[in-house]
N, C-alpha and C positions, 0 to 999 in steps of 0.2 A: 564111601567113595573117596579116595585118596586121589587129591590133584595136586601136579609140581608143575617148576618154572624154571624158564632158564634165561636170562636175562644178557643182551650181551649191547654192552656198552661200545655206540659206536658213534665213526664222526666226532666232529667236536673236534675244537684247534687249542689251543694253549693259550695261556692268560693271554701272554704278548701280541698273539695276531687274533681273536675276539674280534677287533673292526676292523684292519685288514683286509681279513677275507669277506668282505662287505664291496672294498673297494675292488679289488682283483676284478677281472671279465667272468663273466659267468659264465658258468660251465655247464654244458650241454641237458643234465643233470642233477641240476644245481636244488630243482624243489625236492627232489626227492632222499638228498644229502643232508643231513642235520648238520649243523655248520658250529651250534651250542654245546658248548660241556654240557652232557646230562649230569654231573653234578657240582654245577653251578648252581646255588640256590636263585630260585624268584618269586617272593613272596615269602620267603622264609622256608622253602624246601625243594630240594632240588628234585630232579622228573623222575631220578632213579627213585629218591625217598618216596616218590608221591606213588607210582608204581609197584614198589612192594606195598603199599600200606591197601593201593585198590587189591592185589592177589591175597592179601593178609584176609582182607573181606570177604571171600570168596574160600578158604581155607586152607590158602598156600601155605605152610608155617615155615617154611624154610629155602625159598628160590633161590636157585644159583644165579650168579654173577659173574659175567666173565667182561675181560678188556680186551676188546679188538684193535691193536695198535694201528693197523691196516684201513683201517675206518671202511668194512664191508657197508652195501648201502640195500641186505637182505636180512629176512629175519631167520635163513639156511644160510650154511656158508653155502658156495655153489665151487670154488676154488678146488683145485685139479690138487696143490702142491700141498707136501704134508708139512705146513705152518704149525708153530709150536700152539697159536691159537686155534687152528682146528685139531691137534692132537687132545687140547685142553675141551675143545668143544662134546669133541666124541667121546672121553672119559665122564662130562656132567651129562650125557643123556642116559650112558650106562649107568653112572651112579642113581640116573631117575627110575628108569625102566627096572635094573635090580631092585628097589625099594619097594617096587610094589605101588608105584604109579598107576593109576588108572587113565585118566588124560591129562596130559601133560603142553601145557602154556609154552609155547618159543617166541621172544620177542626182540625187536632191537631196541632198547630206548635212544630215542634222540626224537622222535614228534612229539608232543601233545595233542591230544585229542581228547573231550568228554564221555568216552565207547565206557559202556557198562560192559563190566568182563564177566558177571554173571547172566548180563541176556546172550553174550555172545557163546557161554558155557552153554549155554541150556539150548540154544538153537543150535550148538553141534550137537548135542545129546538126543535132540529129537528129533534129530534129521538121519543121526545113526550114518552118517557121515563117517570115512577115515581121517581126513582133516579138512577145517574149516580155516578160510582165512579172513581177516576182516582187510574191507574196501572201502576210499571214503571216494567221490567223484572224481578225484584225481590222480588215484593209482592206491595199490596196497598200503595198507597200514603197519608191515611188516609184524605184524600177529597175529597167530596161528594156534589151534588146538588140536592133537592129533592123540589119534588112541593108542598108547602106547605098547599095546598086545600085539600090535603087527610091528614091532619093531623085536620080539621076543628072541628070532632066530636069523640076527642081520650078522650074524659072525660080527661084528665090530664094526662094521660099514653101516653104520646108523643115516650120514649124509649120503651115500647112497641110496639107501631106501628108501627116504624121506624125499631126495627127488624125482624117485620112480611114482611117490604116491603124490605128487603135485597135479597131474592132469588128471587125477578121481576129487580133486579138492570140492567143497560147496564156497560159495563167495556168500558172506555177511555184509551184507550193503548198510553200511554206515551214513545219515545223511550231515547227523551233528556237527560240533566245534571243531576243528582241525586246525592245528598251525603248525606247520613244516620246519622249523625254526630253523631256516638254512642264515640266519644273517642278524646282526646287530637289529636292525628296523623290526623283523620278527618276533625277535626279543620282547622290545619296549612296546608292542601291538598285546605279548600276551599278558605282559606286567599290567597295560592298560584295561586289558578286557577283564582279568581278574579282580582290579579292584574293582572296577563300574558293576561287576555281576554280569559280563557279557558273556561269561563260561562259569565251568564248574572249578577255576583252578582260584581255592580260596585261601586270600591272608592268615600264616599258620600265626596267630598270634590273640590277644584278646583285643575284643571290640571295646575299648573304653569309651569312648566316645560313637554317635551313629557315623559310622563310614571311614573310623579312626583305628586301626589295628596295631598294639605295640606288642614283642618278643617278651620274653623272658631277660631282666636285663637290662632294657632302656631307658633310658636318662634324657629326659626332655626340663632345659631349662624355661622357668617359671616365668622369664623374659620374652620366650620362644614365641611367634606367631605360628600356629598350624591349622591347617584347613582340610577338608574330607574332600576324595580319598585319601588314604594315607595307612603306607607300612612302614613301623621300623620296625629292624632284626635286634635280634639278640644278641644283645652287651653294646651297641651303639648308643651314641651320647653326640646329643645336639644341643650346642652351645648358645649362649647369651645374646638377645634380641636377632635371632636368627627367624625364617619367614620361610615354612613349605607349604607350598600351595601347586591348585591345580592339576592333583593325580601324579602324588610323588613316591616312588620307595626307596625305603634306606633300608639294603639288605643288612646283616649281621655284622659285628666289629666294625661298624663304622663310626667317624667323628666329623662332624661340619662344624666348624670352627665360629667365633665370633662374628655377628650381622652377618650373616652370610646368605643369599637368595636360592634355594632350590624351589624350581616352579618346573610342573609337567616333564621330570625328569628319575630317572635309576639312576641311585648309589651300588655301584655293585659291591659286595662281601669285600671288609679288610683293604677300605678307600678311605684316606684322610685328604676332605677339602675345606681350604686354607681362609682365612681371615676376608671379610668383605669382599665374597667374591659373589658372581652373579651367575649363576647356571639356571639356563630355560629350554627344554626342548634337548635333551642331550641325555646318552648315557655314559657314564666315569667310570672309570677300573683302574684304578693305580695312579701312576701320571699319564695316564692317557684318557681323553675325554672324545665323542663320537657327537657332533654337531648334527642333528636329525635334520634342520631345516636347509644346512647347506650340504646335507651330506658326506661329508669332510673329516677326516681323521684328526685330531690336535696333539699334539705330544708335551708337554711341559717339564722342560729342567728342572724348573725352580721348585724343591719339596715343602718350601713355603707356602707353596699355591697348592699341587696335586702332589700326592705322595701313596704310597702303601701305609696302611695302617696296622698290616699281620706283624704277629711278635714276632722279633728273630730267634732262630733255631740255635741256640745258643750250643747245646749239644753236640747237634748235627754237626755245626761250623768246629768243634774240640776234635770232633771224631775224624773227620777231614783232615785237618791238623796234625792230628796223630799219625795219621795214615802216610802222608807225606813225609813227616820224619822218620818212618820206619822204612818208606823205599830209599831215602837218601842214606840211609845207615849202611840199608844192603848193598 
């Protein structure tokens, strides 16, 4: 039995608005919008990684991936206009269906959820269903299993057919973990529930200690206060007489600098925080930091304090470079 995937990465804002769109008015349709990069790590892997590794289990070897600039909020496009995204869409269902697909996985990542994708395989399988979608009590899960043999003679019109076969679908009633990650707060809920064990979304890293998780890579000075739970990412380095406590992650390439307080708070990926400083209750991305208790965006000049910690593109910035001297020639 040969099962494919197609993956189509939607939602999700840019480093820069992260908390922002937290603040913005909500929008009418706000829970069912993923609001999080799906590959933003949390925990040390992001929802995209963690998503192929669940169809990896099941014997996807190869799911496509697509990016929806558009941030569709289905796991069909349903879009009338021929977008270069769904011209990309309809080319990876043909590349499925030619292969020799037998049922084939459509999904959007941007939620999290605990759904076992081999109960939900096997419950389309024995239900002998055209396609099965999964549902948690508050609407789709935007994934779906459909038999790809009735897609065999769609002349090219794949989303077509696929929404002619929505009203024969069976619903998979999911009652588990779900978290919609429309928002910063969402975020640091699922950071939270992962390390406590309140879901299945576990610290990718080794338990060195009970309830202590470190990356591949990290550097905890011998001065360090730390306390369970607790993740650092890979290649992070926490500095001298520094204190994390109370259900803390430090995603990957991070550095927390000299004495410095993280308690009940996210380092998110490629954040440097600064000398004696005190974060409680807060997620950080750069120089910007999201105060959970007062709900409030902070922004900080000074790279003293909050800064990026990713290398620069040293390259990229030559290439650039070049670029511009070659139009000014012409």
């Amino acid at each position: 039995m040969r099962i494919g995937a197609i993956l189509t990465l939607a939602g999700g804002q840019p480093s820069e608005n992260y908390f922002r769109a937290v603040s913005a008015p909500d929008r009418p349709d706000k829970k069912h919008i993923p609001a999080w990069d799906p590959l933003l790590d949390i925990l040390g892997s992001s929802l995209l990684t963690r998503s192929v590794a669940k169809l990896n289990g099941i014997g996807v070897s190869s799911p496509i991936t697509l990016r929806d600039r558009a941030g569709t909020s289905h796991f069909l496009p349903l879009k009338t206009a021929k977008t270069a995204f769904l011209l990309q869409w309809e080319n990876a269902v043909a590349e499925a269906v030619n292969s020799g697909v037998e049922h084939l996985f459509l999904l959007r990542v941007g939620v999290y959820s605990d759904l076992d994708y081999a109960e939900l395989l096997d419950s389309h399988i024995q239900s002998g269903a055209v396609m099965t979608q999964a549902y948690a009590p508050d609407g789709s899960l935007d994934l779906a299993v459909i038999d790809s043999s009735l897609l065999n003679n769609s002349d090219g019109a794949y989303r077509k057919r696929l929404s002619a076969l929505i009203p024969q679908q069976v619903r998979f009633d999911f009652h588990g973990y779900v978290n919609r990650l429309t928002g910063v707060r969402d975020f640091f809920q699922l950071m939270q529930d992962g390390l406590y064990g309140r879901c299945a979304l576990h610290p990718m890293g080794n338990e060195v200690q009970e309830g202590i998780w470190e990356a591949d890579g990290a550097e905890i000075d011998s001065t360090a206060v730390i306390s369970a739970p607790l993740f650092i990412g890979a290649g992070s380095k926490i500095g001298a007489l520094c204190t994390l406590a109370g259900g803390c992650a430090i995603e990957r390439n991070c550095k927390i600098d000299y004495a410095t307080l993280i308690q009940e708070s996210c380092v998110l990926q490629d954040s440097y925080v600064g000398v004696a400083l005190d974060v409680r209750r807060a997620v950080v991305s750069g120089q910007k930091m999201f105060a959970l208790n007062r709900n409030t965006e902070i922004r900080i000049s000074d790279r003293r304090l909050l800064a990026s910690n990713a290398k620069p593109n040293w390259l990229g910035g030559l290439s650039s470079w070049m670029s511009r001297e070659v139009q000014q020639a012409d």
